[in-house]
TIRO-180977 format. One record per residue (C-alpha): x, y, z; residue number from 1. Coordinates in nm, 3 decimals, always signed. Each point is the difference from the previous one (the first is absolute). Example, Ala and Ser with C-alpha at 12.3 -4.5 7.8 and 13.67 -1.06 7.14 Angstrom:
BEGIN
         u         v         w   pos
    +1.230    -0.450    +0.780     1
    +0.137    +0.344    -0.066     2
# end
This chain:
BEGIN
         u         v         w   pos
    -6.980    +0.727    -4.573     1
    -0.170    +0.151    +0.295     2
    +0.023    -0.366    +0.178     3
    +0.377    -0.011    -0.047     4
    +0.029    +0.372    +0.159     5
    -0.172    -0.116    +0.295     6
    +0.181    -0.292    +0.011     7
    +0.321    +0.203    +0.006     8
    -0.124    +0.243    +0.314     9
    -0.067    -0.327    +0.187    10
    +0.303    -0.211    -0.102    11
    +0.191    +0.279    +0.119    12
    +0.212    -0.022    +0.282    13
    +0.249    +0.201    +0.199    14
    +0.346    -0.310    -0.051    15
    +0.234    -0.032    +0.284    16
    +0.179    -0.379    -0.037    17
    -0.146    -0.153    -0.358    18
    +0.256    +0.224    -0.227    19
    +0.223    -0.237    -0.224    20
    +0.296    +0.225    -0.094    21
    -0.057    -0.056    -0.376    22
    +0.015    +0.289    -0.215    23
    -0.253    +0.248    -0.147    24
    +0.000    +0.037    -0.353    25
    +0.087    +0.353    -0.152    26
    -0.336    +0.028    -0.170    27
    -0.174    -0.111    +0.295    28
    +0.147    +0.222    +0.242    29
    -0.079    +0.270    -0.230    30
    -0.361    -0.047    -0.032    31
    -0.067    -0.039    +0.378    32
    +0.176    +0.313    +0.029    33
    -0.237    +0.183    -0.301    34
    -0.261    -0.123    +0.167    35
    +0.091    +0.169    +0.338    36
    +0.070    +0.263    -0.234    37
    -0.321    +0.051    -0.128    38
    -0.178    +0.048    +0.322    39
    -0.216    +0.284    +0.050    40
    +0.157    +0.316    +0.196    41
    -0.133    +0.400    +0.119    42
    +0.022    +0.204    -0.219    43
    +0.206    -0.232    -0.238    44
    +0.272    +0.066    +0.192    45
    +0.157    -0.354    -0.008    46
    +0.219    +0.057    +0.330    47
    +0.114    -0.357    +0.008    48
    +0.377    -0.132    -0.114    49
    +0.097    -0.370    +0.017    50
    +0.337    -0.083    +0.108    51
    +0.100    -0.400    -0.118    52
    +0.244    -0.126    +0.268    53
    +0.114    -0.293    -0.124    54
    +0.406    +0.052    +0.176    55
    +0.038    -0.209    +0.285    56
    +0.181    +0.148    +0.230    57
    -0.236    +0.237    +0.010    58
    -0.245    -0.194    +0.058    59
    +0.190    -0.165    +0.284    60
    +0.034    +0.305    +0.177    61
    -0.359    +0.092    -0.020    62
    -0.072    -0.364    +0.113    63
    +0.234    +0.040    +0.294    64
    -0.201    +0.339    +0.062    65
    -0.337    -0.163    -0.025    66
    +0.097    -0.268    +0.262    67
    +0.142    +0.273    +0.227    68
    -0.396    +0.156    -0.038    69
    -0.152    -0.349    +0.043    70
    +0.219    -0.003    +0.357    71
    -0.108    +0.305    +0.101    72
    -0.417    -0.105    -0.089    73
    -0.012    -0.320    +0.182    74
    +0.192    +0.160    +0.323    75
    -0.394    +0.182    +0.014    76
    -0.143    -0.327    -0.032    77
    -0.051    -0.266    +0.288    78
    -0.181    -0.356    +0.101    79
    -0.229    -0.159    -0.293    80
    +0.088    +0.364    -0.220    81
    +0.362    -0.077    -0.007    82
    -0.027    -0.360    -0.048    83
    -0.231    +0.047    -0.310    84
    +0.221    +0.249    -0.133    85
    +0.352    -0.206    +0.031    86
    -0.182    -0.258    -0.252    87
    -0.070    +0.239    -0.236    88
    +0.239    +0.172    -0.298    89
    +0.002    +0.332    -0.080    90
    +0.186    +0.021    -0.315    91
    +0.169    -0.141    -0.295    92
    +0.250    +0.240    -0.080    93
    +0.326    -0.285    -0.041    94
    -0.260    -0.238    -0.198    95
    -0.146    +0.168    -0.210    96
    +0.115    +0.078    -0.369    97
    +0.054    +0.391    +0.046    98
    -0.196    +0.270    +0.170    99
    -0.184    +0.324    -0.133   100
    -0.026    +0.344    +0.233   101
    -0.256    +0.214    -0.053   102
    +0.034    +0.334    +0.120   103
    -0.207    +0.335    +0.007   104
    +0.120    +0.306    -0.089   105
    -0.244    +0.290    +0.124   106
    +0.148    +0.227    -0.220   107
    -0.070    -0.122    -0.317   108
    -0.273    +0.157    -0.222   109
    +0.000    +0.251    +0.210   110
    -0.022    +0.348    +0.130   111
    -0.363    -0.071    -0.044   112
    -0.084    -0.368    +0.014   113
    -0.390    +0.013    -0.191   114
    -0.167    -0.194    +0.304   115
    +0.202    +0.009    +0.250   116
    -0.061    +0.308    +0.183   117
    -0.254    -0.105    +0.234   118
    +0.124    -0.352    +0.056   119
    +0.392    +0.031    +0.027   120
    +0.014    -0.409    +0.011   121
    -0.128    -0.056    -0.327   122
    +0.312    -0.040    -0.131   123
    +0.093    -0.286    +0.235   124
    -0.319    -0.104    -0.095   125
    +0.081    -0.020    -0.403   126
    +0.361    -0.183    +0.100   127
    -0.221    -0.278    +0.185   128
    -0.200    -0.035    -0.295   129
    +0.338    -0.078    -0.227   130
    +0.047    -0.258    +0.229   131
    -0.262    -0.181    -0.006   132
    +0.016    +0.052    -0.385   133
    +0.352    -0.199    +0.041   134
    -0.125    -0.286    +0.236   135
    -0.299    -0.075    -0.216   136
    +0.205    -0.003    -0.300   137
    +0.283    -0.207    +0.133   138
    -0.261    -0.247    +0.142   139
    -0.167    -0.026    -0.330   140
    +0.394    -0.023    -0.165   141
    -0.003    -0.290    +0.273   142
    +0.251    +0.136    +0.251   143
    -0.051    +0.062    +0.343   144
    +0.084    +0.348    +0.168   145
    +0.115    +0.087    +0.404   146
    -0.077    +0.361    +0.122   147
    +0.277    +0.042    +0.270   148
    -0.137    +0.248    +0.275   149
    +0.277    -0.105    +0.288   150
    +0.255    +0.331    -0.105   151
    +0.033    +0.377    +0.069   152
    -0.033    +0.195    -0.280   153
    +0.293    +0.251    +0.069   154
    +0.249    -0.373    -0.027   155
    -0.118    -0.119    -0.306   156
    +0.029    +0.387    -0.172   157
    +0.341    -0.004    +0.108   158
    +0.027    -0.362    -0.124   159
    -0.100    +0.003    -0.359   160
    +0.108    +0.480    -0.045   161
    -0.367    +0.077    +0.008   162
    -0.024    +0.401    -0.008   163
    -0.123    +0.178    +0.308   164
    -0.389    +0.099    -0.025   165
    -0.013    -0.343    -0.203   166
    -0.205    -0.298    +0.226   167
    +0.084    -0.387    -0.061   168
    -0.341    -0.121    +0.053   169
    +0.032    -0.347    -0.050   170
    +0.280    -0.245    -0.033   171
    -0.125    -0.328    -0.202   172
    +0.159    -0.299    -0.076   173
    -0.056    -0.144    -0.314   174
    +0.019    -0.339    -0.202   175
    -0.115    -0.320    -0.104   176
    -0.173    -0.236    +0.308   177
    -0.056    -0.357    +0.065   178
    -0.347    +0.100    +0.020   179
    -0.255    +0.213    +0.188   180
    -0.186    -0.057    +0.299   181
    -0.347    -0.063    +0.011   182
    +0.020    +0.170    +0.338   183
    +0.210    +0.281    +0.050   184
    +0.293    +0.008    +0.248   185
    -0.171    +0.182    +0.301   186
    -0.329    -0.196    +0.048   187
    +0.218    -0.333    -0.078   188
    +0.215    +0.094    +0.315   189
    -0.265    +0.110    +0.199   190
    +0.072    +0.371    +0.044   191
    -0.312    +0.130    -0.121   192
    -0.339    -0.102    -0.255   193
    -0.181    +0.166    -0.243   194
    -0.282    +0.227    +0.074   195
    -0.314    -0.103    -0.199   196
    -0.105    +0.256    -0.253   197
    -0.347    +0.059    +0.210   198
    +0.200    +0.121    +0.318   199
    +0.190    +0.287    -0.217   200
    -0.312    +0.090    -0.222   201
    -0.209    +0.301    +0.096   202
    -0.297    +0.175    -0.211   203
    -0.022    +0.332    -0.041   204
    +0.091    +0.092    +0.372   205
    +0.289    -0.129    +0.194   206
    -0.152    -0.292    +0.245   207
    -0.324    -0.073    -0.206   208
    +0.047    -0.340    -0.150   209
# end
């Protein structure tokens, strides 16, 4: 069992163009979402909610939003930068099966958030944490997830009615894939590689390796 969870973390892969469309069982949907579920939190205060998008107009106007935001990146970008980026896509949103937002909600569990008071992030924190809960389950469920990053928050609150005060973290796309990369997206394309463990490691003291 521990080999399969570590060959789940490095199976894993962030899915932009391998999504087949097919559906997502009921039961299988449901456990990926337990799983996110079941993620650890401050002060138990659970401040996650997952909104299932499946509509698709609405997920043609957030598509149409995200391509606006890809417009606006690669206008910063120019020479080799630009070129590597126009190869590479950044989401599956019209692919995919359905997508899941996961929002934050600062408020809940609160006034007093057991944890919290000297880091304010740590909620943020325990929403990441749900995620990665859902991408390692849905990888081990053998569907691929995208985490869309190319929108402004304030759009997609108006978008799906999120309440004020209420953060949409991530936007991820969701489904069954033709398969999974045994390099991910980024370092196949060029754009950057993968630090070795040794140049991130430090003992005791930042800098002493």
């Amino acid at each position: 069992m521990t080999h399969d969870l570590y060959d789940i973390i490095n199976r894993r892969r962030d899915v932009r163009g391998e999504f087949t469309g097919e559906p997502v069982p009921d039961a299988v949907l449901d456990r990926v979402l337990a799983a996110a579920h079941a993620a650890p939190s401050v002060g138990l205060s659970q401040p996650w909610d997952f909104v299932v998008v499946r509509d698709r107009g609405l997920r043609e106007e957030f598509h149409a939003h995200v391509s606006r935001e890809r417009d606006v990146f690669a206008a910063t970008l120019e020479g080799e930068a630009a070129a590597r980026f126009a190869r590479i896509k950044i989401d599956g949103v019209l692919e995919s099966t359905l997508s899941v937002v996961v929002t934050y909600d600062a408020e809940r569990g609160g006034p007093a958030v057991l944890g919290r008071h000297a880091i304010s992030d740590a909620g943020l924190y325990s929403v990441c944490l749900a995620i990665q809960n859902l991408w390692l389950a849905a990888t081990a469920e053998g569907l691929g997830v995208g985490w869309v990053s190319f929108y402004r928050e304030d759009y997609l609150r108006d978008l799906l009615g999120v309440p004020v005060g209420v953060r949409p973290v991530a936007w991820l796309c969701l489904g069954p894939v033709s398969r999974l990369h045994e390099v991910p997206d980024l370092e196949r394309h060029g754009w950057r590689r993968r630090s070795p463990l040794h140049r991130v490691r430090h003992e005791n003291r930042w800098g002493v390796r």
